[in-house]
C-alpha positions as CSV (number, residue, x, y, z in Angstrom):
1,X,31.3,-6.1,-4.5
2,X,28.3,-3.9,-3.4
3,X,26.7,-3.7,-0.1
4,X,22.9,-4.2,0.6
5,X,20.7,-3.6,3.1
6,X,18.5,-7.1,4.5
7,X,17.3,-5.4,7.8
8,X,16.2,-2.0,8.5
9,X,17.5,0.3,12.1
10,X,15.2,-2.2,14.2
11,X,16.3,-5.5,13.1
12,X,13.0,-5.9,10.6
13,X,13.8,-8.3,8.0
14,X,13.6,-6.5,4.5
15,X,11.4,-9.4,2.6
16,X,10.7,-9.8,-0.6
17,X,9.3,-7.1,-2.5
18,X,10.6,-3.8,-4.0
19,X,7.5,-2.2,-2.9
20,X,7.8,-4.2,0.5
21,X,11.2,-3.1,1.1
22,X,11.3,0.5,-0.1
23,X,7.7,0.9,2.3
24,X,9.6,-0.6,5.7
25,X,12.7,2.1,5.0
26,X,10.6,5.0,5.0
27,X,8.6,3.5,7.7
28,X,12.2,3.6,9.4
29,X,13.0,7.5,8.3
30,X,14.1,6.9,4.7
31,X,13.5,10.0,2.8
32,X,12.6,9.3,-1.0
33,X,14.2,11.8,-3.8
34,X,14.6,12.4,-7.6
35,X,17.8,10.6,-8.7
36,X,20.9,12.7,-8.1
37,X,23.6,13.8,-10.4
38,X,26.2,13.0,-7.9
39,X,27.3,10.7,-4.7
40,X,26.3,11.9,-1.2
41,X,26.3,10.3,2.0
42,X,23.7,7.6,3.0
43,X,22.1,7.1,-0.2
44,X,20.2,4.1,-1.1
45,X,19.1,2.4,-4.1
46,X,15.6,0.5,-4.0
47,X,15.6,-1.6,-7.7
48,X,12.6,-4.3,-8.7
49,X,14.1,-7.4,-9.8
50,X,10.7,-9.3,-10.5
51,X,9.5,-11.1,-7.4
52,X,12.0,-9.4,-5.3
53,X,13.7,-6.3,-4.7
54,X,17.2,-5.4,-3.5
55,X,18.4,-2.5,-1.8
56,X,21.7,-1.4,-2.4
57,X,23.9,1.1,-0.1
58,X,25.7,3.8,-2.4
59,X,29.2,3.3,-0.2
60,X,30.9,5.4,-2.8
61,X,31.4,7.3,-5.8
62,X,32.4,4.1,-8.1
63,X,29.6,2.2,-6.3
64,X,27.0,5.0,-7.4
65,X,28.2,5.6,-10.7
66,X,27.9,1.7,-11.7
67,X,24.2,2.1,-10.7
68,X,23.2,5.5,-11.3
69,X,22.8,4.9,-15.5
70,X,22.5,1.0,-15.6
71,X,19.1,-0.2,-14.5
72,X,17.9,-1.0,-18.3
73,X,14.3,0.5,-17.6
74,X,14.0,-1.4,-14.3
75,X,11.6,0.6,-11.7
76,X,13.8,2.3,-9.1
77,X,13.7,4.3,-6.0
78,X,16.5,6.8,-4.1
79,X,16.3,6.8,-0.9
80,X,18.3,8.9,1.9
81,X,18.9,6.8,4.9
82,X,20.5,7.6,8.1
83,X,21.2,4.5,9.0
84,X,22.6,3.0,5.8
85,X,26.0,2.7,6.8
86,X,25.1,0.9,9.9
87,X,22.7,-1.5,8.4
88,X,24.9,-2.3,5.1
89,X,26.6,-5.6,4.5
């Protein structure tokens, strides 16, 4: 089961929004980038579901290959974050 990330380094609820919640993790240091061809460390993905967004914590290889090719067309979002790991559940 994946891990996703609800609050940001300072406890700030992560509502709603894809565009809400990918804006309050750069606020918080995340660093956007072009999707990468493998797994590295602390790597987010920020998907839009509609009305809301999720943001899902790349915890390891099998966890980033299941996402990196199946978002049928949905808008996306990498993201480097330092404090993924921490913030995860």
């Amino acid at each position: 089961m994946g891990k996703y990330i609800n609050y940001n380094s300072k406890k700030k609820l992560l509502n709603g929004s894809y565009l809400n919640k990918l804006n309050t993790l750069k606020k918080d240091g995340a660093i956007v980038i072009p999707r990468p061809e493998k797994f590295v460390n602390n790597l987010i993905l920020i998907g839009n579901n509609g009305p809301w967004g999720f943001a899902a914590y790349m915890y390891s290889k099998e966890e980033f290959h299941a996402y990196k090719d199946d978002l049928n067309g949905r808008e996306h979002t990498w993201l480097l974050y330092e404090h993924a790991k921490n913030v995860a559940r």
